[in-house]
C-alpha positions as CSV (number, residue, x, y, z in Angstrom):
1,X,0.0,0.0,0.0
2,X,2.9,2.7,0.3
3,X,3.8,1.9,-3.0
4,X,0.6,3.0,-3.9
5,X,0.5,5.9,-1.8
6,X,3.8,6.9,-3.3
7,X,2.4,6.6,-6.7
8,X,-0.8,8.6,-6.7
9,X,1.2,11.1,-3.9
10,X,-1.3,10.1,-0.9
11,X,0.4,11.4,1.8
12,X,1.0,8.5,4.8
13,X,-1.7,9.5,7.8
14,X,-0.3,9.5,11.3
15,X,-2.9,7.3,13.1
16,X,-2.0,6.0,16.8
17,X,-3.3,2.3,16.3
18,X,-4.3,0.8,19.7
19,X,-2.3,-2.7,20.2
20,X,-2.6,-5.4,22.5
21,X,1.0,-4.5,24.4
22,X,-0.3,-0.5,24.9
23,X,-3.5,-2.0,26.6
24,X,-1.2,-4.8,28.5
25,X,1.2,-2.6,29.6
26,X,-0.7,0.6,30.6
27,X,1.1,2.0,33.6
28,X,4.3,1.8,31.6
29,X,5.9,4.9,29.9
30,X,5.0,4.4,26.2
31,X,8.5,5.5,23.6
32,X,6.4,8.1,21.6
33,X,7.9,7.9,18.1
34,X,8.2,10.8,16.5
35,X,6.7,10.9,13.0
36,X,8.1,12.9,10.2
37,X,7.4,14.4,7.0
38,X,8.5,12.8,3.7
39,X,9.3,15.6,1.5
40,X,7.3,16.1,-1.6
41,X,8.6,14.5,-5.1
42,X,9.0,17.2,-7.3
43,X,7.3,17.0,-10.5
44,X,8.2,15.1,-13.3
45,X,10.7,13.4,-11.0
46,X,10.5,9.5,-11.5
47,X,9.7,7.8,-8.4
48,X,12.6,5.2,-8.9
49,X,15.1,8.4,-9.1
50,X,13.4,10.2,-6.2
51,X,14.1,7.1,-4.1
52,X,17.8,7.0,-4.9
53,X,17.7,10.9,-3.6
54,X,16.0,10.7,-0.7
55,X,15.3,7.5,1.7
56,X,12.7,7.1,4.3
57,X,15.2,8.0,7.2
58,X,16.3,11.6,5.0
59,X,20.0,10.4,4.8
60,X,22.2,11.7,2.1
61,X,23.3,8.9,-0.1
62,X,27.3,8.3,-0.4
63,X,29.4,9.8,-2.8
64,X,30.8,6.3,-3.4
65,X,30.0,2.0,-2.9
66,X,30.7,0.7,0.9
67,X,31.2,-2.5,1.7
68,X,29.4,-2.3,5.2
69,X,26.6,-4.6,3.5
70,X,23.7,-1.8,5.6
71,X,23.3,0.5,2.1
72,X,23.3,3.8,2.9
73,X,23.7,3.8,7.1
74,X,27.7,4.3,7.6
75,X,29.0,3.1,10.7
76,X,30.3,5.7,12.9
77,X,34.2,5.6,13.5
78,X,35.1,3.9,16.8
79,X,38.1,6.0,17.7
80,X,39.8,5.5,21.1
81,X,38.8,2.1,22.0
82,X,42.4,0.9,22.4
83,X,45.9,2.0,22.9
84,X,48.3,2.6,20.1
85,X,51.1,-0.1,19.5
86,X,54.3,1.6,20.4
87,X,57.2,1.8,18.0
88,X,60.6,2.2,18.6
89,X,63.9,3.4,16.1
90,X,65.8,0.0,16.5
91,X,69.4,-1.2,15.5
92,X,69.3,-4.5,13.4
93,X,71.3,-6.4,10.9
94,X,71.0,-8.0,7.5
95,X,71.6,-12.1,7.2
96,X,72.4,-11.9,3.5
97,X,75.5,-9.7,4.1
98,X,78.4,-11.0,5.4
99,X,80.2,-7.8,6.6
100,X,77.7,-7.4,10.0
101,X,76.9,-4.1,8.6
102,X,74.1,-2.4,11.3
103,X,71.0,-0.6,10.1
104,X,68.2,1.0,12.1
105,X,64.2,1.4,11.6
106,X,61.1,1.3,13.1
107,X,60.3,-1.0,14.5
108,X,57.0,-2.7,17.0
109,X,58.3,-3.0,20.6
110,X,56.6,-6.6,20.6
111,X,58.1,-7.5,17.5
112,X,61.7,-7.0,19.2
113,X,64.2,-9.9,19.3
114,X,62.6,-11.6,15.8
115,X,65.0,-12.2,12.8
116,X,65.2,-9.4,10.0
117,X,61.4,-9.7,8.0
118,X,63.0,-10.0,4.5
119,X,65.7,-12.5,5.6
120,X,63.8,-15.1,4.3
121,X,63.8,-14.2,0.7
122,X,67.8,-14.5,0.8
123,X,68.0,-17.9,-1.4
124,X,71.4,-19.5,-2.5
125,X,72.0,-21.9,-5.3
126,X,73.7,-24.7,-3.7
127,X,77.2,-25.0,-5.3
128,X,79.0,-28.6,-4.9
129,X,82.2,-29.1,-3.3
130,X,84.8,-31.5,-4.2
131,X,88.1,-32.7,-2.4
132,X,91.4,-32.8,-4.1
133,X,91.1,-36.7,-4.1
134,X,87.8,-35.9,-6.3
135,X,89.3,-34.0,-8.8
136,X,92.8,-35.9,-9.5
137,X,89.8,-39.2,-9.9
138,X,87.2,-37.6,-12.2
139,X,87.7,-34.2,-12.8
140,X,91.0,-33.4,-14.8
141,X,90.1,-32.6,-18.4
142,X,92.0,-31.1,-21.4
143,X,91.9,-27.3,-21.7
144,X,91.3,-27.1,-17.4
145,X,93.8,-26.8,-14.8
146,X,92.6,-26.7,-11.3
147,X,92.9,-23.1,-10.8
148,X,91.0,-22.6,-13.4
149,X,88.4,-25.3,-12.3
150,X,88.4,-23.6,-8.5
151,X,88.3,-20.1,-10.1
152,X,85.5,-20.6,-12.1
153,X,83.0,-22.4,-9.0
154,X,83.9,-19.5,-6.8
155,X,82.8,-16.8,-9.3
156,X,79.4,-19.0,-9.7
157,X,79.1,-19.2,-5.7
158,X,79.6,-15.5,-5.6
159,X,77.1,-14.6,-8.3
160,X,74.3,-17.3,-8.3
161,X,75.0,-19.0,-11.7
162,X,74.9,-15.7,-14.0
163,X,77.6,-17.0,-16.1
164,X,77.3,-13.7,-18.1
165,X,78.2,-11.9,-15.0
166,X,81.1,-15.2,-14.1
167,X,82.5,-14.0,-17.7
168,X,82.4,-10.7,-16.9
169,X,84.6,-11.0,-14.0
170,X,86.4,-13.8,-15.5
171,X,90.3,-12.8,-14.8
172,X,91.7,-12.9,-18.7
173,X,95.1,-12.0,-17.5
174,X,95.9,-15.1,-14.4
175,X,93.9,-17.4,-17.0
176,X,93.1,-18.4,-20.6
177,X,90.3,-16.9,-22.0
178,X,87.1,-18.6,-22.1
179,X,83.8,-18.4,-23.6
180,X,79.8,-17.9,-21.7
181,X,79.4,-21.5,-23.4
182,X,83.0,-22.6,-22.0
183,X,82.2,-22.2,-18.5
184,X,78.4,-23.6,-18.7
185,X,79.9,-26.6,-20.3
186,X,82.3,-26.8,-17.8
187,X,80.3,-26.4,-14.7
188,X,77.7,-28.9,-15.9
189,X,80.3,-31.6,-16.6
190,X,81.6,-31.0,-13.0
191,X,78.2,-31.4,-11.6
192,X,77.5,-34.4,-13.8
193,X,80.6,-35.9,-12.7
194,X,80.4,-35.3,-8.7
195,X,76.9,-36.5,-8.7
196,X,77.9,-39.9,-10.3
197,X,80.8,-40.3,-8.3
198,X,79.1,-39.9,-4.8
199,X,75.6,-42.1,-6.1
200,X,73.7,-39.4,-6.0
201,X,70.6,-39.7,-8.4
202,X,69.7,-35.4,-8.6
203,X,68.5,-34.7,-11.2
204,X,71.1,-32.4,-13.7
205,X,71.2,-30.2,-16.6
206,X,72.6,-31.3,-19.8
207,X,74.3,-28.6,-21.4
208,X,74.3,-29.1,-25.4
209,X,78.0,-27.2,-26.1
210,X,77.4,-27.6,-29.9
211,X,73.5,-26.4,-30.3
212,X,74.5,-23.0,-28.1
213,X,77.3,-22.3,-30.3
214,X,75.2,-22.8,-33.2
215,X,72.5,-20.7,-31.7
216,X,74.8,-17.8,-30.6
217,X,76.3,-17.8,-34.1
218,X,72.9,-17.8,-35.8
219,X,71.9,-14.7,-33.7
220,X,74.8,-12.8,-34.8
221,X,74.1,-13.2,-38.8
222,X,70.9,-12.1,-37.7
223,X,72.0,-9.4,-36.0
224,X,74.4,-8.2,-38.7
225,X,72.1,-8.0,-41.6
226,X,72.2,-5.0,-43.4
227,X,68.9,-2.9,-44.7
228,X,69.3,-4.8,-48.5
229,X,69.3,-8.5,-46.9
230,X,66.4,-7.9,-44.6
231,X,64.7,-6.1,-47.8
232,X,65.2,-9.1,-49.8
233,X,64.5,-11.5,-47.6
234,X,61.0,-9.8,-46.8
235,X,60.5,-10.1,-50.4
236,X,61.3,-13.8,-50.6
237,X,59.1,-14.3,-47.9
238,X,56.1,-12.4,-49.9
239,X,56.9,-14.4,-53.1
240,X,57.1,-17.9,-51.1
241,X,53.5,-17.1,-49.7
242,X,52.4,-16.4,-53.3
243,X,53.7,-19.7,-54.3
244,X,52.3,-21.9,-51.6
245,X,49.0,-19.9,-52.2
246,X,49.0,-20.7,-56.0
247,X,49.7,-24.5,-55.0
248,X,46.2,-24.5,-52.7
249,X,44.6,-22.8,-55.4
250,X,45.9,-25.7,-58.4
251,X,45.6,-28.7,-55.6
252,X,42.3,-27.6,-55.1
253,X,41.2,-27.1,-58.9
254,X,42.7,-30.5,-59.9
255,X,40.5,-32.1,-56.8
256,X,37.3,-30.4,-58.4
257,X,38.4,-31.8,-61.8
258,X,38.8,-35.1,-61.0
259,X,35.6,-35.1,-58.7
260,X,34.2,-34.3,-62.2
261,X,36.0,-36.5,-64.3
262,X,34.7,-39.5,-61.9
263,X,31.4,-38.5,-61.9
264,X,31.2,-38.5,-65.2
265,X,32.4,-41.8,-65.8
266,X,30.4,-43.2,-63.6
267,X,27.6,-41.8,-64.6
268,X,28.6,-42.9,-68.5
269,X,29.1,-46.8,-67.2
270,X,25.5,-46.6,-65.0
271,X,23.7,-45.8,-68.2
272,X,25.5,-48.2,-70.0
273,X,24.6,-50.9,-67.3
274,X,21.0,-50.1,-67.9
275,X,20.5,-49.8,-71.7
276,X,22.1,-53.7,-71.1
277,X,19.5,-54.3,-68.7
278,X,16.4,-52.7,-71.0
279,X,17.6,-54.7,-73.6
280,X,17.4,-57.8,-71.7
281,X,14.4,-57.2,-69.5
282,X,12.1,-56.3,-72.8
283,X,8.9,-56.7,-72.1
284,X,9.0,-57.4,-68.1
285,X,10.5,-53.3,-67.9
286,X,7.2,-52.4,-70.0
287,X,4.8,-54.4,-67.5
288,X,6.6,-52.9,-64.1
289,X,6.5,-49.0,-65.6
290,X,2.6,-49.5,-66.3
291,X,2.3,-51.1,-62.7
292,X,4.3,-48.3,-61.1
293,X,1.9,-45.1,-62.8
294,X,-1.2,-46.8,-61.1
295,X,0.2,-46.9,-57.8
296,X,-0.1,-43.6,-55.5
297,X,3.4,-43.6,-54.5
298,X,6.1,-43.7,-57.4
299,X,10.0,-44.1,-56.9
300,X,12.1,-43.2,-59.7
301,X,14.4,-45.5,-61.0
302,X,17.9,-45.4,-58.7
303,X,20.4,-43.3,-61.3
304,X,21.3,-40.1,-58.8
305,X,21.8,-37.3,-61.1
306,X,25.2,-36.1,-60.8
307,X,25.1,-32.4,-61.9
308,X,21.8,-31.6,-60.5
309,X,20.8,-33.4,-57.0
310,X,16.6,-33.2,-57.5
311,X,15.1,-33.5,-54.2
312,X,13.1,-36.6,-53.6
313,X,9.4,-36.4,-52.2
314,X,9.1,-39.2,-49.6
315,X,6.0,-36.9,-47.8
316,X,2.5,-39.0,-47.7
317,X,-0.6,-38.0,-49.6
318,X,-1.2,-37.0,-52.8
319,X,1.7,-35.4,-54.9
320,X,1.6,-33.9,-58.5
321,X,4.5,-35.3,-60.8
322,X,5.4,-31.8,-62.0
323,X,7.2,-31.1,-58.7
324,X,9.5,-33.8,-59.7
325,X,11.0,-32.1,-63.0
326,X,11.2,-28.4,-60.9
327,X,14.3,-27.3,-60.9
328,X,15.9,-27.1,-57.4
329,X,16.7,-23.1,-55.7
330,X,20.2,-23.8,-55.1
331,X,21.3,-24.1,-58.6
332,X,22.9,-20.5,-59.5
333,X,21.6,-17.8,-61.9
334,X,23.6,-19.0,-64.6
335,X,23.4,-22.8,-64.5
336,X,19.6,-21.7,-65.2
337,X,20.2,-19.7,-67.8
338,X,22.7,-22.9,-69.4
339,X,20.0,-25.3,-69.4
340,X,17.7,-22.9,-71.0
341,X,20.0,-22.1,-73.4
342,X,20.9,-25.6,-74.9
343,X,16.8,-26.6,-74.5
344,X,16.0,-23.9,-76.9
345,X,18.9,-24.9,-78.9
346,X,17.9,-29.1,-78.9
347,X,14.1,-27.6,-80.2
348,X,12.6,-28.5,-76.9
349,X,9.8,-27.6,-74.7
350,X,11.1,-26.3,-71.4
351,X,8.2,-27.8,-69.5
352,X,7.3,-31.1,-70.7
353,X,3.9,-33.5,-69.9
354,X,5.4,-34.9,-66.3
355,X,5.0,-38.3,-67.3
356,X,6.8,-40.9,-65.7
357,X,9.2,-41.8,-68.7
358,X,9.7,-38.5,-69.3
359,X,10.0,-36.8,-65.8
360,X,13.2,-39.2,-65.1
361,X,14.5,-38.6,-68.4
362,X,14.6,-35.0,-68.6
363,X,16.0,-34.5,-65.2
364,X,18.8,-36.4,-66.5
365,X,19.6,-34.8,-69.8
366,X,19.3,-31.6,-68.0
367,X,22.0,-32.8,-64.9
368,X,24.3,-33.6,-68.3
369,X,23.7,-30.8,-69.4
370,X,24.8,-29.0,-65.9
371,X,27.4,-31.5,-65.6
372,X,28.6,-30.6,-69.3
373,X,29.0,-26.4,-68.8
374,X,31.1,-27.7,-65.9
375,X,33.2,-29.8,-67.3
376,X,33.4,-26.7,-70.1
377,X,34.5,-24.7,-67.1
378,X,36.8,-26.6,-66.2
379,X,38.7,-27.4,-69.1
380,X,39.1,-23.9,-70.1
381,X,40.6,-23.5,-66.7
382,X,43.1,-26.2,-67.2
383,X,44.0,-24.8,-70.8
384,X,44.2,-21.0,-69.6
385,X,47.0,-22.2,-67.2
386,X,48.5,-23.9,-69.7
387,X,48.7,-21.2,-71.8
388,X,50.3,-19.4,-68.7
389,X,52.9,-21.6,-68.3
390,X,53.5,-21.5,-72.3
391,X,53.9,-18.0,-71.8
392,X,56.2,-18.1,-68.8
393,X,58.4,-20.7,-70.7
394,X,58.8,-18.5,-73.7
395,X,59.8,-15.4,-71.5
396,X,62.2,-17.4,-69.5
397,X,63.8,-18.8,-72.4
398,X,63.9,-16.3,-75.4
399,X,63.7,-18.0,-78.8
400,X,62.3,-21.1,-77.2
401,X,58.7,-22.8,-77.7
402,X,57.0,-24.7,-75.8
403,X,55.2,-27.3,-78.3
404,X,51.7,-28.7,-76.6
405,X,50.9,-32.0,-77.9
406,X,47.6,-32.6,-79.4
407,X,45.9,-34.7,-76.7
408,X,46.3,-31.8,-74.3
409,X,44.9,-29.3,-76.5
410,X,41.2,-28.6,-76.0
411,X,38.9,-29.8,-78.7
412,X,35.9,-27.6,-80.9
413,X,32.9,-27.0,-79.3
414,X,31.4,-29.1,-81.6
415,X,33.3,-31.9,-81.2
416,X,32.7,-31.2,-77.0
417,X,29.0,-31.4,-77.5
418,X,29.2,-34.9,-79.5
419,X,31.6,-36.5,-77.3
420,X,29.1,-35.0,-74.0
421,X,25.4,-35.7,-75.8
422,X,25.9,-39.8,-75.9
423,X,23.5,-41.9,-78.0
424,X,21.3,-42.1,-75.1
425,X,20.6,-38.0,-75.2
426,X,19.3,-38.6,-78.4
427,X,16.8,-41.1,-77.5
428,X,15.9,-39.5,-75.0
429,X,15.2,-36.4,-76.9
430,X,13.4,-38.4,-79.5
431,X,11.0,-39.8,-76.7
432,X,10.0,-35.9,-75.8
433,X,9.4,-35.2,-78.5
């Protein structure tokens, strides 16, 4: 009901209701509450915005979130409550160093007498130790002496394994000079020879001597190329993409050709298989046809047109035949405009009586005939590339032609249309008519 109120601006009566306790408990002092006005929304003010202004308890909303979890009601700072933590300016000293060097900060008067906070982080590779017995049995090497050897694990104590740093402070003069990969390889084979010699199954990195000097040498050709190498190697780079793009695109035009090439094949030795089977059946075929166009529900013979997939109508009730020889809306614009084309130009009628016969029939001639514009296609693809490479062949080698043999040249078109339009096109076309 406030809700309501709020809505149609009813202002809230103040009505002293007369409970059960205030009867009960009459002598007692009764907490008068004290009622107050909620100001007016102003016009045109949307009650959802007004209540984000203004609350029921009049208190200014935050200027930004808390995470008290009571809304709007901060808590009041309790100041006072207990006594401040003394500090005190205190001497300590540093674990990591080694020269007892004394530092002073602040520092909690209960927290006295603890070790130095950040001692902890003060980590040390742990460097192995050998005897002189150990290195006279499997240490000594060609190219190390045992200065050297001793030199070079003292630097790594003292710097934590930065061998670039080891290097650094490598002294050239007292010793031979040595290489960053030297003194891994080195160290390594030290560790690797301590750890088998006391049974001790850590595990240890393998330095590979050969495949960092490799590495380091490959980084410096690549780091001294001048403006002209990184030019043409940005340009080999472009023409290699180029190439391997022009190899997808011929892979992928040969797949389509052959795809093509089968189909038709097959589809030549299907019809082949039937006229065989017509010839033998005789008048059995005849008998079946005239026993199929009474029944309701006719299934066309199983010959899957290759260049046109017709859909077939498997829904029950009555069907008209027409909707068998319609043309399905995925073939493109132009395939359309093919088929017309060649109909016009074979003197036939572009919508035939749906009759049995004929409805299976002319779906076929007209999936040759789709199959044969893309077979068309495709040829003059293969013979425009061809062409091409002619072309390239004669640029690249000046008075020099390249002679294409005759089975690889592309036949007339009128040739094309009697090797496509078989014997059994022309029977067919005899029968529509």
């Amino acid at each position: 009901m406030s809700d309501v109120r709020d809505i149609l601006d009813i202002e809230v009566p103040v009505v002293n209701e007369v409970t059960k306790e205030s009867i009960i408990s009459g002598d007692k002092k009764i907490k008068r509450k004290y009622d107050y006005k909620v100001p007016k929304r102003p016009e045109g003010m949307h009650r959802e915005v007004f209540a984000l202004l203004c609350k029921d308890n009049n208190d200014v909303p935050p200027l930004f979130p808390t995470d008290t979890g009571k809304g709007y009601k901060q808590l009041k700072a309790k100041l006072g409550l207990k006594k401040v933590r003394p500090w005190k300016w205190t001497p300590f000293t540093n674990p990591a160093r080694t020269d007892q060097a004394i530092f002073h900060h602040w520092r909690r008067i209960s927290d006295s007498g603890n070790e130095y906070a950040f001692a902890r982080f003060n980590k040390k590779v742990p460097i192995p130790v050998y005897t002189n017995t150990e290195y006279v049995q499997h240490l000594v090497t060609n190219g190390w002496t045992r200065a050297e050897t001793d030199h070079l694990f003292d630097l790594c104590r003292r710097f934590d394994l930065r061998f670039v740093v080891v290097h650094d402070r490598w002294d050239h003069k007292k010793y031979s000079s040595k290489t960053v990969e030297d003194l891994k390889n080195r160290y390594y084979q030290v560790c690797a020879a301590l750890n088998k010699a006391k049974n001790q199954y850590e595990k240890v990195y393998t330095f590979d001597f050969e495949h960092e000097r490799r590495r380091k040498e490959q980084l410096k050709k690549l780091f001294d190329r001048t403006c002209e190498q990184i030019e043409e190697e940005q340009v080999l780079i472009a023409e290699l993409r180029k190439i391997e793009q022009r190899k997808k695109e011929r892979d992928r035009k040969t797949q389509d050709l052959q795809k093509l090439i089968t189909a038709a094949d097959n589809q030549a030795d299907l019809r082949k298989n039937d006229r065989k089977a017509t010839k033998k059946s005789g008048s059995s075929t005849k008998h079946k046809l005239n026993k199929s166009d009474s029944s309701n529900i006719v299934k066309l013979q199983a010959c899957e047109p290759t260049g046109i997939k017709f859909p077939d109508i498997k829904s029950s009730g009555v069907s008209l035949r027409s909707q068998r020889i319609k043309l399905p809306s995925s073939l493109g614009q132009k395939k359309l405009k093919g088929i017309e084309q060649t109909l016009i130009e074979m003197k036939l009628d572009l919508n035939p009586p749906p009759t049995e016969n004929i409805s299976q029939q002319f779906n076929e001639l007209r999936s040759d005939i789709v199959l044969h514009y893309e077979l068309k296609g495709a040829l003059n693809s293969c013979d425009y590339e061809l062409q091409s490479l002619r072309h390239q062949y004669e640029a690249l080698a000046p008075g020099k032609t390249l002679v294409i043999p005759p089975s690889l040249q592309p036949k007339s078109e009128q040739e094309a249309k009697t090797d496509e339009i078989d014997a059994r096109n022309s029977s067919i076309v005899l029968h529509i008519l």
